[in-house]
DSSP file (Angstrom, degrees, kcal/mol; ACC not computed):
  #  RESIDUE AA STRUCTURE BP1 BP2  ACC     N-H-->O    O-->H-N    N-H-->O    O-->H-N    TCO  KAPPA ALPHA  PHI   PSI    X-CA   Y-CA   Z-CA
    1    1 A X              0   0    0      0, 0.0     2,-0.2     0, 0.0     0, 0.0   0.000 360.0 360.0 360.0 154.8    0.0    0.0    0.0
    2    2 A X    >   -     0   0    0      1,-0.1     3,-2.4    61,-0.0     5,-0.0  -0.444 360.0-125.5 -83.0 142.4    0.9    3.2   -0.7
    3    3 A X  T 3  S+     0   0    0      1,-0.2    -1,-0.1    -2,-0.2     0, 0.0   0.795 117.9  47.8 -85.0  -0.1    2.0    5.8    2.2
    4    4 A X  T 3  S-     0   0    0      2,-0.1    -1,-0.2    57,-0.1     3,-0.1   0.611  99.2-144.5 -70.6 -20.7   -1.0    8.4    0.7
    5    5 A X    <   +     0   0    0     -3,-2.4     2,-0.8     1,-0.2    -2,-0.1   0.798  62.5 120.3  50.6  10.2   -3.4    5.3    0.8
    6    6 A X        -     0   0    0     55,-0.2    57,-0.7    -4,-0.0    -1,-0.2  -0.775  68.7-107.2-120.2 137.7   -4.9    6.9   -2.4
    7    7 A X        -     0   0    0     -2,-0.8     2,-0.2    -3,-0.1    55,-0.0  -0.138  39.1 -90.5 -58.0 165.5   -4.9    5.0   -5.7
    8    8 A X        -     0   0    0     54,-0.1    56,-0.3     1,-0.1     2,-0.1  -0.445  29.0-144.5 -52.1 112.1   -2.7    5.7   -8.6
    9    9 A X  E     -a   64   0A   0     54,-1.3    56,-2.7    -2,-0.2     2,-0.4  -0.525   9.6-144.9 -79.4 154.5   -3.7    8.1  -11.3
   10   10 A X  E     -a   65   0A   0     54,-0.2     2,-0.3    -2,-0.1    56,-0.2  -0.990  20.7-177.3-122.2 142.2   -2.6    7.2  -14.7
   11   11 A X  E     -a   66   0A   0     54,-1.3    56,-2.5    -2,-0.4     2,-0.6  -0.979  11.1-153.0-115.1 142.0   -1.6   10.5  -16.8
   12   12 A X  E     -a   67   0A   0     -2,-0.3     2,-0.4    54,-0.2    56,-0.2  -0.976  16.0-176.2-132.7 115.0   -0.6   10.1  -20.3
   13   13 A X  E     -a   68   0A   0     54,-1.9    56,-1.6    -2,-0.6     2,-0.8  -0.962  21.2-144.3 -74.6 111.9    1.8   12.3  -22.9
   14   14 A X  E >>  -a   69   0A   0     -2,-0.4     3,-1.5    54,-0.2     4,-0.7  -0.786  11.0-167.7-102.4 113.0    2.1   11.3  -26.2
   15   15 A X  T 34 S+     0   0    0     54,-2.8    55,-0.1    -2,-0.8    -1,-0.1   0.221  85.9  75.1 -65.0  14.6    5.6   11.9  -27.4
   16   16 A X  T 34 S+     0   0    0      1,-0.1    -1,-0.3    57,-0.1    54,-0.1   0.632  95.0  60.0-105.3 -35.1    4.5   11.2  -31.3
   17   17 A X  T <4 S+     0   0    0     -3,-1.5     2,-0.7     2,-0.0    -2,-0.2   0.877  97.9  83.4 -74.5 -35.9    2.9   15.1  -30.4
   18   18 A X     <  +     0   0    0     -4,-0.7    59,-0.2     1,-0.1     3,-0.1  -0.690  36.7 146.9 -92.1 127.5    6.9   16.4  -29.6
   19   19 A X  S    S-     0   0    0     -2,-0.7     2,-0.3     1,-0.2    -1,-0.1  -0.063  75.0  -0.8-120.0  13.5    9.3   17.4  -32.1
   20   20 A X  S  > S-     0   0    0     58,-0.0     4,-1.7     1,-0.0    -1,-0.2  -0.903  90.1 -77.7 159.7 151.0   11.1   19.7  -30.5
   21   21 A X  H  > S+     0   0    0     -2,-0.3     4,-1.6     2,-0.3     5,-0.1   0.832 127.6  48.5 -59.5 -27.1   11.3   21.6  -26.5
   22   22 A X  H  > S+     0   0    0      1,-0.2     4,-2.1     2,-0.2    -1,-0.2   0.913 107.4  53.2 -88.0 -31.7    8.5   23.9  -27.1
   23   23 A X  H  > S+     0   0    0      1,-0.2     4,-1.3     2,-0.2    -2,-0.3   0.906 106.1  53.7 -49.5 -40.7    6.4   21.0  -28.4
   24   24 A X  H >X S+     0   0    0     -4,-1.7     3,-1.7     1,-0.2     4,-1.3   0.965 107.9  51.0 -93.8 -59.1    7.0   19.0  -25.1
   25   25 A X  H 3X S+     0   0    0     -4,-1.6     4,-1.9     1,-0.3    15,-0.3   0.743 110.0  52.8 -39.0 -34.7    5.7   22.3  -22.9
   26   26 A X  H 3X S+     0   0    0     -4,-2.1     4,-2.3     2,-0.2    -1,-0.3   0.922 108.4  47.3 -62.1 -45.1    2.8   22.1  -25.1
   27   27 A X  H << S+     0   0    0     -3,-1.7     4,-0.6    -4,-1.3    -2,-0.2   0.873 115.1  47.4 -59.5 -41.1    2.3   18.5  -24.3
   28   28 A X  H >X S+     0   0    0     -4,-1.3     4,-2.5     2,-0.2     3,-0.8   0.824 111.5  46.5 -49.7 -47.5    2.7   19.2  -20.9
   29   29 A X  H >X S+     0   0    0     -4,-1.9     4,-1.9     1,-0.2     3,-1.5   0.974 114.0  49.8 -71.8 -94.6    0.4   22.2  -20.6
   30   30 A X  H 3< S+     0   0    0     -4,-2.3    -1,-0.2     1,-0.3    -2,-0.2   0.471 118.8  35.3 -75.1   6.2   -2.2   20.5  -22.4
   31   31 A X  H <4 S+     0   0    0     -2,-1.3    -1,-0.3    -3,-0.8    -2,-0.2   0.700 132.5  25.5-116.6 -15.4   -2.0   17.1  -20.2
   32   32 A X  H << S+     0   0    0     -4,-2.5    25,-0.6    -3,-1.5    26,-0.2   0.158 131.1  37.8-120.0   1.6   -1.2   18.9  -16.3
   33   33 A X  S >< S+     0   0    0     -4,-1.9     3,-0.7    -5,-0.3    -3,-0.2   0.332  74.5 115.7-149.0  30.7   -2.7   22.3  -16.9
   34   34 A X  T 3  S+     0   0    0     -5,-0.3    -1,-0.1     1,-0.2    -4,-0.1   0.774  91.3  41.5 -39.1 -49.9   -6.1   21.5  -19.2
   35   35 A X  T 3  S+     0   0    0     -3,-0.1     2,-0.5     2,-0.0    -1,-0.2  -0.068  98.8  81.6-130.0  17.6   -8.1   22.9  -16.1
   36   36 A X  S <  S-     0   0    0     -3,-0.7    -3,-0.0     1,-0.1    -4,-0.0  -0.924  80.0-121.6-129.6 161.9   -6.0   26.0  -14.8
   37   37 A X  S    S+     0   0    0     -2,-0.5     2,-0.2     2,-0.0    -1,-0.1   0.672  89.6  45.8 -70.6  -4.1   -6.2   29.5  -16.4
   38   38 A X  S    S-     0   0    0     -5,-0.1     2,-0.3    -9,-0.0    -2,-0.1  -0.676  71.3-126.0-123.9 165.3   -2.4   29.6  -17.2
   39   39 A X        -     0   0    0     -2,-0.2     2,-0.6    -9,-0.0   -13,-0.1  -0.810  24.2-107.0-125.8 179.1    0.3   27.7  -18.5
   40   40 A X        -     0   0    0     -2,-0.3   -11,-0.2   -15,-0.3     3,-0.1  -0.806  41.2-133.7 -90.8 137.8    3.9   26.5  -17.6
   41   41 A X        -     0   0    0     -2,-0.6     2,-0.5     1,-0.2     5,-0.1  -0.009  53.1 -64.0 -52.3 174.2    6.8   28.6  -19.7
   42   42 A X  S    S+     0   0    0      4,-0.1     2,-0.2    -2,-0.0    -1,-0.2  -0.568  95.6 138.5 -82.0 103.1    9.7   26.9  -21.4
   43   43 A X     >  -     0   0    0     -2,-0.5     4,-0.7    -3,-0.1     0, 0.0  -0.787  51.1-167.6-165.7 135.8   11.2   25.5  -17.6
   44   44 A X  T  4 S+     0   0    0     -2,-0.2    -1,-0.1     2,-0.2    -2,-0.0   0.612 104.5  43.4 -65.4 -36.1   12.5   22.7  -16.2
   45   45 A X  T  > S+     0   0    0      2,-0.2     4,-2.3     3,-0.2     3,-0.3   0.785 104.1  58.7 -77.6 -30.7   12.1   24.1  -13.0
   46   46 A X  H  > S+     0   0    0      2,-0.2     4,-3.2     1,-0.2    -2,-0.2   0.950 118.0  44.6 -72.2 -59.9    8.4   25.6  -13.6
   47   47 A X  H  < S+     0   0    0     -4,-0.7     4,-0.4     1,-0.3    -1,-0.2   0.418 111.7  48.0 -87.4   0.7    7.9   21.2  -14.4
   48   48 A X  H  > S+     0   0    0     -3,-0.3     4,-1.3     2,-0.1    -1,-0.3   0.789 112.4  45.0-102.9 -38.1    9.6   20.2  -11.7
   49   49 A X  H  X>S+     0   0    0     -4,-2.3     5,-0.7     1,-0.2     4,-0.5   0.921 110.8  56.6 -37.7 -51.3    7.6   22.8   -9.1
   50   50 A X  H >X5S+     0   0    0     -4,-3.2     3,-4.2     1,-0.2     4,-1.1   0.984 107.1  52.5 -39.4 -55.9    4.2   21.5  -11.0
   51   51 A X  H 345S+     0   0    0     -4,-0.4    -1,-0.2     1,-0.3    -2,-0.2   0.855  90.0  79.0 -38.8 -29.5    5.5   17.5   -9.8
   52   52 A X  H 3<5S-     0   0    0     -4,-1.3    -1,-0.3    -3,-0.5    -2,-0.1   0.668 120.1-109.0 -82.9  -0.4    5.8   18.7   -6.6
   53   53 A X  H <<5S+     0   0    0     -3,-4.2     7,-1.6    -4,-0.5    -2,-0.2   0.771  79.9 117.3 103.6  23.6    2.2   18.4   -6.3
   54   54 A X  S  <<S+     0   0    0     -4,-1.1     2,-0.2    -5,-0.7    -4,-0.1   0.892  74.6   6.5 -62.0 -49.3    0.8   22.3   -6.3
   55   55 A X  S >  S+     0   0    0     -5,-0.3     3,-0.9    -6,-0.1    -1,-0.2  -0.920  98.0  11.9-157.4 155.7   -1.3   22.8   -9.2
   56   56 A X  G >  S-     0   0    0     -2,-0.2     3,-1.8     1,-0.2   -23,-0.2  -0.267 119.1 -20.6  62.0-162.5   -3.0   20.9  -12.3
   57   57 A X  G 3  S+     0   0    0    -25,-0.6    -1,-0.2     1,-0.2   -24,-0.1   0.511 136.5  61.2 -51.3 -29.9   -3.3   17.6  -12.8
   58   58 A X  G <  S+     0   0    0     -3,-0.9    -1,-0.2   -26,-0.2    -2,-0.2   0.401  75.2 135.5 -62.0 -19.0    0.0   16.9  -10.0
   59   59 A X    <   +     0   0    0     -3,-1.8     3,-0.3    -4,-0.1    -5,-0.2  -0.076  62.6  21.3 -47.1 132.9   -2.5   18.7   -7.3
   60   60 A X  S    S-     0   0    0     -7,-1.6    -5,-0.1     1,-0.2    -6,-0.0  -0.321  89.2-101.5 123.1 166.2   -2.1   16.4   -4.5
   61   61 A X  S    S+     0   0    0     -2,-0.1    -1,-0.2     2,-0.1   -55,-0.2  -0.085  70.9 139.4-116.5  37.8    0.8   13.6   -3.3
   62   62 A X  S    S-     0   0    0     -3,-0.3     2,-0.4    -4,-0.1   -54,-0.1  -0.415  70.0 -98.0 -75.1 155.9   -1.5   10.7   -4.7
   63   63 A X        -     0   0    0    -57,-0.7   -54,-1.3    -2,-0.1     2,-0.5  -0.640  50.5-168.7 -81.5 129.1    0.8    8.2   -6.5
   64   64 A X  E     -ab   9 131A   0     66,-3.3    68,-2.5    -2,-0.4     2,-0.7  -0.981  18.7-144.3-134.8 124.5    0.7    8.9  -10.5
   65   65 A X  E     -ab  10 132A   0    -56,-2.7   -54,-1.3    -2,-0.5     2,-0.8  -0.795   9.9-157.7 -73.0  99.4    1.9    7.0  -13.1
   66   66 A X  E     -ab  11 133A   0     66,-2.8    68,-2.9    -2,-0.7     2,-0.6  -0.609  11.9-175.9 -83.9  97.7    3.3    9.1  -15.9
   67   67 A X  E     -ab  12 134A   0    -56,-2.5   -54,-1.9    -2,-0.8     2,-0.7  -0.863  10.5-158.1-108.6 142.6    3.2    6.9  -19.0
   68   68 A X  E     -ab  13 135A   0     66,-2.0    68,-3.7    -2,-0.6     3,-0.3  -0.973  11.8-149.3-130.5 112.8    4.9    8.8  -22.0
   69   69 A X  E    S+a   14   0A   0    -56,-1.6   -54,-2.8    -2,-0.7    66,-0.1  -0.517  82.2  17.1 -81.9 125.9    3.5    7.2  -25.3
   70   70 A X  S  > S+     0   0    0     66,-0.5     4,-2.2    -2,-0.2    -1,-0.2   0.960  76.9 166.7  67.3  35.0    6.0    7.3  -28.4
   71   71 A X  H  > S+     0   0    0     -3,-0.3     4,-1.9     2,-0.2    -1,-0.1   0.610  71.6  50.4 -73.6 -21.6    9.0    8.1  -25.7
   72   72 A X  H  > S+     0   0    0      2,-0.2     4,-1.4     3,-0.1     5,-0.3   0.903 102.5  56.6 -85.1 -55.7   11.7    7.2  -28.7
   73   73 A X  H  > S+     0   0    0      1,-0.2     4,-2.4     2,-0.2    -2,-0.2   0.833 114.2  34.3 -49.1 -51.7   10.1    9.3  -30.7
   74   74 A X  H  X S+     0   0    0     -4,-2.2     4,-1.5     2,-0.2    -1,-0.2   0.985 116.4  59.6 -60.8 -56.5   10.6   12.7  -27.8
   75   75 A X  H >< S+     0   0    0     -4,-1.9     3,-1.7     1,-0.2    -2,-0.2   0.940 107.1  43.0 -55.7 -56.7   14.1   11.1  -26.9
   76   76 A X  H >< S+     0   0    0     -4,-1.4     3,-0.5     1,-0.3    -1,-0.2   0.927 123.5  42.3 -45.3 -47.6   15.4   11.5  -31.1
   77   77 A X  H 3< S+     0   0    0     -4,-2.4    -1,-0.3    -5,-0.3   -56,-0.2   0.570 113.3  48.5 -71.1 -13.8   13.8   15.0  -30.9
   78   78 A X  T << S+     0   0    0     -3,-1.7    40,-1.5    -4,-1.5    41,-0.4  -0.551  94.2 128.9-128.4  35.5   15.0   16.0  -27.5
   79   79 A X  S <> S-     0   0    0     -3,-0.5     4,-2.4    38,-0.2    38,-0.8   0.061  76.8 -69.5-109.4-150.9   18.3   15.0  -28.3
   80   80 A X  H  > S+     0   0    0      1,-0.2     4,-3.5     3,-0.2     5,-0.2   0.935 131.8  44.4 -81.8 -63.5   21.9   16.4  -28.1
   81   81 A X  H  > S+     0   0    0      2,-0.2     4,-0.7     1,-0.1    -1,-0.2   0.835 117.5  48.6 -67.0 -11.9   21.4   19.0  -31.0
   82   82 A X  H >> S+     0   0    0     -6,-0.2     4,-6.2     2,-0.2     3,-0.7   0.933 106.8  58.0 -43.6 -68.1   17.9   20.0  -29.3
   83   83 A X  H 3X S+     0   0    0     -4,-2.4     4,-1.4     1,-0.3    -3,-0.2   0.886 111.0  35.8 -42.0 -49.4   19.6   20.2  -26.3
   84   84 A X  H 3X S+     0   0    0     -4,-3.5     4,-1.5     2,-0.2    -1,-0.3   0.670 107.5  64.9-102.0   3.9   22.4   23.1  -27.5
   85   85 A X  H <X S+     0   0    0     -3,-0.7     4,-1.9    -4,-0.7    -2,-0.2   0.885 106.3  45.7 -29.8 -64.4   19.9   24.8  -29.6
   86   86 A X  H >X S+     0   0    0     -4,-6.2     4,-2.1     2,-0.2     3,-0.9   0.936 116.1  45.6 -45.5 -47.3   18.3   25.4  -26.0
   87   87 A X  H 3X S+     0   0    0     -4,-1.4     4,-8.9    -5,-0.4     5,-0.6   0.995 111.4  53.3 -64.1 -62.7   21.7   26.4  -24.5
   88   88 A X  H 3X S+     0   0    0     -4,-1.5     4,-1.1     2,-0.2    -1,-0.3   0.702 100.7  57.4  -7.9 -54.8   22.5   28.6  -27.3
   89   89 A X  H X< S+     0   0    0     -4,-1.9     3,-3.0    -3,-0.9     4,-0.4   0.997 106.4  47.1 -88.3 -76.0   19.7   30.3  -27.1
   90   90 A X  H >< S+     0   0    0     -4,-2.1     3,-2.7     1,-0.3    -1,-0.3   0.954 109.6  58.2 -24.3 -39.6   20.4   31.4  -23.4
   91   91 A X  H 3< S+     0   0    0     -4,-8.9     3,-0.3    -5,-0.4    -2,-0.3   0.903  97.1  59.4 -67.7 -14.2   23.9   32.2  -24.5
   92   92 A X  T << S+     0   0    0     -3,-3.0    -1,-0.4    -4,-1.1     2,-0.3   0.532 104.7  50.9 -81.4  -7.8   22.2   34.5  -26.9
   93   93 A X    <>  +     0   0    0     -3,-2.7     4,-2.5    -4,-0.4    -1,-0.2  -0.721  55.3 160.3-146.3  64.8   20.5   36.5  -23.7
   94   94 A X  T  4 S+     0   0    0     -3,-0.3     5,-0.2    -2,-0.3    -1,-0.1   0.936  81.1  54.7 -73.3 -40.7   23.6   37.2  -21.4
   95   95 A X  T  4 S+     0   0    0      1,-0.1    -1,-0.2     3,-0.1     3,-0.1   0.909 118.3  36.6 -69.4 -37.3   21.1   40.1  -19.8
   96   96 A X  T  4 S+     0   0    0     -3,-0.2     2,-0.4     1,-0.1    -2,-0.2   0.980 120.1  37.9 -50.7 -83.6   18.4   37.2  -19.2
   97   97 A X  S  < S-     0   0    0     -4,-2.5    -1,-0.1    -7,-0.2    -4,-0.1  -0.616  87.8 -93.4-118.4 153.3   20.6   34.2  -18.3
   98   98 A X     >  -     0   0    0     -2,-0.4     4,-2.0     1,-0.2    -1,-0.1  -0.087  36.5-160.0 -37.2 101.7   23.4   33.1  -16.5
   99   99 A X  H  > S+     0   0    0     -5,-0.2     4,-1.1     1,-0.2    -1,-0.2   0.726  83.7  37.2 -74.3 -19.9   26.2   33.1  -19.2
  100  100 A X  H  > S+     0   0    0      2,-0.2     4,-0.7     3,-0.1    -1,-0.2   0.864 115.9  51.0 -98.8 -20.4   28.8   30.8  -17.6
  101  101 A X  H >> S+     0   0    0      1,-0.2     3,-5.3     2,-0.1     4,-0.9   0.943 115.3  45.0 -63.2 -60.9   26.5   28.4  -16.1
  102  102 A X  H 3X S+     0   0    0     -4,-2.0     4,-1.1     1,-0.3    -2,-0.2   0.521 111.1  46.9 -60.2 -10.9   25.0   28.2  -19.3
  103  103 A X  H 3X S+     0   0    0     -4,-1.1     4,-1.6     2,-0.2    -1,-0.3   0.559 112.3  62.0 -81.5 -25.7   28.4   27.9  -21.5
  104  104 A X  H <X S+     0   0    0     -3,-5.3     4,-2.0    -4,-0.7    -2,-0.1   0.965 105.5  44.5 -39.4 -65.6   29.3   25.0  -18.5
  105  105 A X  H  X S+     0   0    0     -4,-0.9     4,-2.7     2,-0.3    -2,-0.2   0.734 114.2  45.0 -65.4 -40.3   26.6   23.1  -19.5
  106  106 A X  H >X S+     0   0    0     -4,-1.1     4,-1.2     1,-0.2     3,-0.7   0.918 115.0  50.0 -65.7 -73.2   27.2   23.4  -23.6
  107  107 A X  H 3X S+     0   0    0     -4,-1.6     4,-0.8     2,-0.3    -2,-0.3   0.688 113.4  46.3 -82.5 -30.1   30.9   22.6  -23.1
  108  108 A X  H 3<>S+     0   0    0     -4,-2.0     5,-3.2    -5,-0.2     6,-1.2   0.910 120.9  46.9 -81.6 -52.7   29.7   19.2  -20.7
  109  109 A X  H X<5S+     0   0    0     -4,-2.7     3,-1.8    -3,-0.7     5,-0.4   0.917 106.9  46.5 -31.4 -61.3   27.5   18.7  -23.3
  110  110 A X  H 3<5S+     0   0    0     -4,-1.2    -2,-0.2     1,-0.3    -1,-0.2   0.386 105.7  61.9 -98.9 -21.7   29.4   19.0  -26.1
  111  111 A X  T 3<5S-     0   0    0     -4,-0.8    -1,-0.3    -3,-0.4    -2,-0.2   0.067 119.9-101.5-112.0  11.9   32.3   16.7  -24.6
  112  112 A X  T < 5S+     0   0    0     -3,-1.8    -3,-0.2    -4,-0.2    -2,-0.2   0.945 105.9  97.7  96.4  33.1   29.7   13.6  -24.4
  113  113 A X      < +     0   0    0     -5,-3.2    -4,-0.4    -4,-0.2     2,-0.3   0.294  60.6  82.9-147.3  16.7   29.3   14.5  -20.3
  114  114 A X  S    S-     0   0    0     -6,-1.2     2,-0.1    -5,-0.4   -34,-0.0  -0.896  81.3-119.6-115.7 146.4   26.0   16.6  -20.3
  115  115 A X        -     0   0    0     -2,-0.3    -2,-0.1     1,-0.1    -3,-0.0  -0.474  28.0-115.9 -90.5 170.6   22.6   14.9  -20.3
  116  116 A X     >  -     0   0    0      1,-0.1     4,-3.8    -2,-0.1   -37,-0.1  -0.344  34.5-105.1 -95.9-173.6   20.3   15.7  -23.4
  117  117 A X  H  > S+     0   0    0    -38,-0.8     4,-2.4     2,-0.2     5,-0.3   0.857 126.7  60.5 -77.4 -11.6   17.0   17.8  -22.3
  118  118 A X  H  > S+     0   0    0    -40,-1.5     4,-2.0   -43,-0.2     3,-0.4   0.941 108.8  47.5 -80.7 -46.0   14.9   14.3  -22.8
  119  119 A X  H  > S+     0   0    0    -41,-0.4     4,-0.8     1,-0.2    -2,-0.2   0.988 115.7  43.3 -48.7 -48.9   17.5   12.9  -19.9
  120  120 A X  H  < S+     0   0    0     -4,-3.8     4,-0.5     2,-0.2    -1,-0.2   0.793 108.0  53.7 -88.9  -2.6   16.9   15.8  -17.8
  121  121 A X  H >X S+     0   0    0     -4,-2.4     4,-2.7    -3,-0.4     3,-1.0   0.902 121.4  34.6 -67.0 -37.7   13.2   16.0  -18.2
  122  122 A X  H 3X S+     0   0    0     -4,-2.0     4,-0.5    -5,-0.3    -2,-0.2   0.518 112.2  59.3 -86.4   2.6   13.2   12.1  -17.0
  123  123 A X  H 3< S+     0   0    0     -4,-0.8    -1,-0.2    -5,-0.2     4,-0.2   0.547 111.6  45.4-143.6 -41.5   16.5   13.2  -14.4
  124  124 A X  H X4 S+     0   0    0     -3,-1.0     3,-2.5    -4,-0.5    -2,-0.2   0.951 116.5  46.4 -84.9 -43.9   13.2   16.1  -12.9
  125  125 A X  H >< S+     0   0    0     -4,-2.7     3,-2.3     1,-0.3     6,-0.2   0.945 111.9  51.9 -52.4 -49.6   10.3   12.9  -12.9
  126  126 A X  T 3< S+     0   0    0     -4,-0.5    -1,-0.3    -5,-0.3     3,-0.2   0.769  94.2  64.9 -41.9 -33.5   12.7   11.0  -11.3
  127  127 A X  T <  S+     0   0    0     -3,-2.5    -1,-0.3     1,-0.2    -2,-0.2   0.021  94.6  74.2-100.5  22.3   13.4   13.4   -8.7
  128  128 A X    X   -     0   0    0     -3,-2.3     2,-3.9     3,-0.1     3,-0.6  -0.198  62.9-165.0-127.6  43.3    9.8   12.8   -7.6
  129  129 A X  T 3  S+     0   0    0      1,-0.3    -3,-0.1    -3,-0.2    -2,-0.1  -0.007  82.5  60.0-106.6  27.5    9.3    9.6   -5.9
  130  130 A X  T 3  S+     0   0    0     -2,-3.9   -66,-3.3   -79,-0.1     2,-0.6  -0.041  94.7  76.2 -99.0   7.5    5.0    9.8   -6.2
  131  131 A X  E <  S-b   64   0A   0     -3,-0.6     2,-0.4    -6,-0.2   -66,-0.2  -0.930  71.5-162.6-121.7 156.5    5.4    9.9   -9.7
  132  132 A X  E     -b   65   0A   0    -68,-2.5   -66,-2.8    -2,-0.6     2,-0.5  -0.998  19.4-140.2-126.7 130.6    6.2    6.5  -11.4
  133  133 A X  E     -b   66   0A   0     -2,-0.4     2,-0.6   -68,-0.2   -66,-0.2  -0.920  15.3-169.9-118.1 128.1    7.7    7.3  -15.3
  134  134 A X  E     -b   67   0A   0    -68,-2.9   -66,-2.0    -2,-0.5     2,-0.2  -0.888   5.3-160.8-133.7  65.9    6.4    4.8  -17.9
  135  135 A X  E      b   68   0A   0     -2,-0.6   -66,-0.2   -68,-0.2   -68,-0.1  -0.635 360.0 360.0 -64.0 126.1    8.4    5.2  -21.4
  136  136 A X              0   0    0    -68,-3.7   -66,-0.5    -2,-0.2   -67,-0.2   0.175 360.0 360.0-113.1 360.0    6.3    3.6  -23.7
């Protein structure tokens, strides 16, 4: 039994729907945040705060099974050159965002020692231990 005692919700992403980092926010928003007046920005941190059980479809610490449908499909799209598009694009906004974390994180990248963003979306799920994540 579970230490909530409430059953398991099953929530479903279909990664067939991602191509690409803003596609995956889309999926998100449109499978956790269907029922609130806002959506989550382009964040890893905005998705890991939602997990933490606040808001949307995550309200609550009830046990949820996250099954992500077409999960190769997000991983090819979400890959290594996704992944320093993203950085890039911070490096492009030095007044926005941190320019040397973000130049770490390409260069740990870029030397085969950085994870891609589909590793560090599943790296935030992980980090959640009411959520169970179910690449399908």
């Amino acid at each position: 039994m579970n230490q909530t005692n409430s059953p398991e919700r099953t929530l479903t992403i279909d990664g067939a729907r991602i191509d690409g980092i803003a596609d995956f926010y889309a999926e998100i928003n449109r499978v956790f945040m269907a029922q609130e007046d806002w959506e989550l920005g382009v964040s890893l941190d905005a998705v890991d705060d939602m997990l933490y059980g606040g808001y949307g479809a995550a309200q609550g610490n009830a046990p949820v099974r996250l099954r992500w449908l077409n999960a190769e499909h997000s991983r090819t799209r979400l890959d290594i050159a996704a992944t320093r598009a993203h950085y890039l694009d911070k490096l492009a906004r030095p007044d926005t965002f941190n320019h040397q974390h973000w130049l770490g994180v390409l260069h740990a990248l870029e030397a085969g020692q950085g994870p891609t963003y589909f590793e560090q979306i599943c790296q935030v799920i992980a980090g959640h231990p009411h959520f169970t994540l179910e690449l399908a």
